[in-house]
C-alpha positions as CSV (number, residue, x, y, z in Angstrom):
1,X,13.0,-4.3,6.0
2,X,11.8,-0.7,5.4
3,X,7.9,-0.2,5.7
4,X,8.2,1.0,2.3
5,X,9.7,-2.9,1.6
6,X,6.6,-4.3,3.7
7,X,3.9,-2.4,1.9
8,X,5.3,-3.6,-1.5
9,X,5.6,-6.9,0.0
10,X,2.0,-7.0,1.3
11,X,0.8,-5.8,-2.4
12,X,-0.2,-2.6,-1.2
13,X,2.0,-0.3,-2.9
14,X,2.8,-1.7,-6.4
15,X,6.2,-2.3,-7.1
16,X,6.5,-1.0,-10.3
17,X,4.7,2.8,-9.3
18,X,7.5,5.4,-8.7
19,X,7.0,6.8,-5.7
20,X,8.5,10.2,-4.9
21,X,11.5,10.9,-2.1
22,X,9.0,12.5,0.3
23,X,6.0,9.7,-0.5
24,X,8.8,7.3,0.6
25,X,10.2,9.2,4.0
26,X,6.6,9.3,4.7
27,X,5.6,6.0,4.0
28,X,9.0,5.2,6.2
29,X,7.7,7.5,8.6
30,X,4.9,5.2,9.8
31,X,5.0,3.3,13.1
32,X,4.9,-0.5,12.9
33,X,1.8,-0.6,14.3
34,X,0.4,1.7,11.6
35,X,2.1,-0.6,9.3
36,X,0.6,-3.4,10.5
37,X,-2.8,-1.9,10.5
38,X,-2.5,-1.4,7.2
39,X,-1.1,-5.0,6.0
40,X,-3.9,-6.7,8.2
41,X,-6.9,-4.6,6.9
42,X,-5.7,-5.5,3.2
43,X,-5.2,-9.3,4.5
44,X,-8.6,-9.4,5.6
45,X,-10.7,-7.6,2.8
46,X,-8.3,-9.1,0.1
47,X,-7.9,-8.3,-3.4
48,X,-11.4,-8.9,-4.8
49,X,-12.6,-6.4,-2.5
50,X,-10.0,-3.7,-3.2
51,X,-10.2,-4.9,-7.2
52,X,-14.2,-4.2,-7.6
53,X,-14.0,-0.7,-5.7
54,X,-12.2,0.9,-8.9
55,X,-10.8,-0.6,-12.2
56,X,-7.3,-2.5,-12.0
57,X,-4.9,0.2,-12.9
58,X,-6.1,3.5,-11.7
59,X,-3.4,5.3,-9.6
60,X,-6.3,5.8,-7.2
61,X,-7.8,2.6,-6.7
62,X,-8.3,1.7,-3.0
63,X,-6.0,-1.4,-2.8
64,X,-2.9,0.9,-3.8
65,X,-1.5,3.1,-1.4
66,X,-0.9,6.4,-2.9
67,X,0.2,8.9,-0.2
C-alpha cells in the first residue's frame, strides 16, 4: 500500500480531491514513520477536532492534507 493509499485510508487526504503528480511523489516520498506520525496524531485528536478548526469543505481545513 502506497502512503498516498494509507493517508486516504486514514481519512486524511480525501479521496475524491485530485491531487497533482508531484503532491503525490511527495506524499510517497514520506518515511513510514512520518506516515505514521501523521495517521496517529489524526487518530488521537479525531474528526471533531479537525471538523471545528475550519468549515467541512475548505481545501485548507486542518484535517485534509494538502501538500
Amino acid at each position: 500500500m502506497t502512503n498516498l493509499e494509507r493517508l486516504q485510508k486514514a481519512g486524511l487526504i480525501e479521496l475524491n480531491h485530485e491531487l497533482t503528480p508531484t503532491e503525490i511523489n511527495s506524499v510517497n516520498q514520506l518515511s513510514s514513520a512520518e506516515v505514521d506520525a501523521l495517521i496517529s496524531v489524526r487518530t488521537k485528536l479525531g474528526d471533531d477536532f479537525f471538523n471545528h478548526k475550519v468549515p467541512s469543505g475548505d481545501s485548507h481545513r486542518m484535517g485534509t492534507v494538502i501538500l
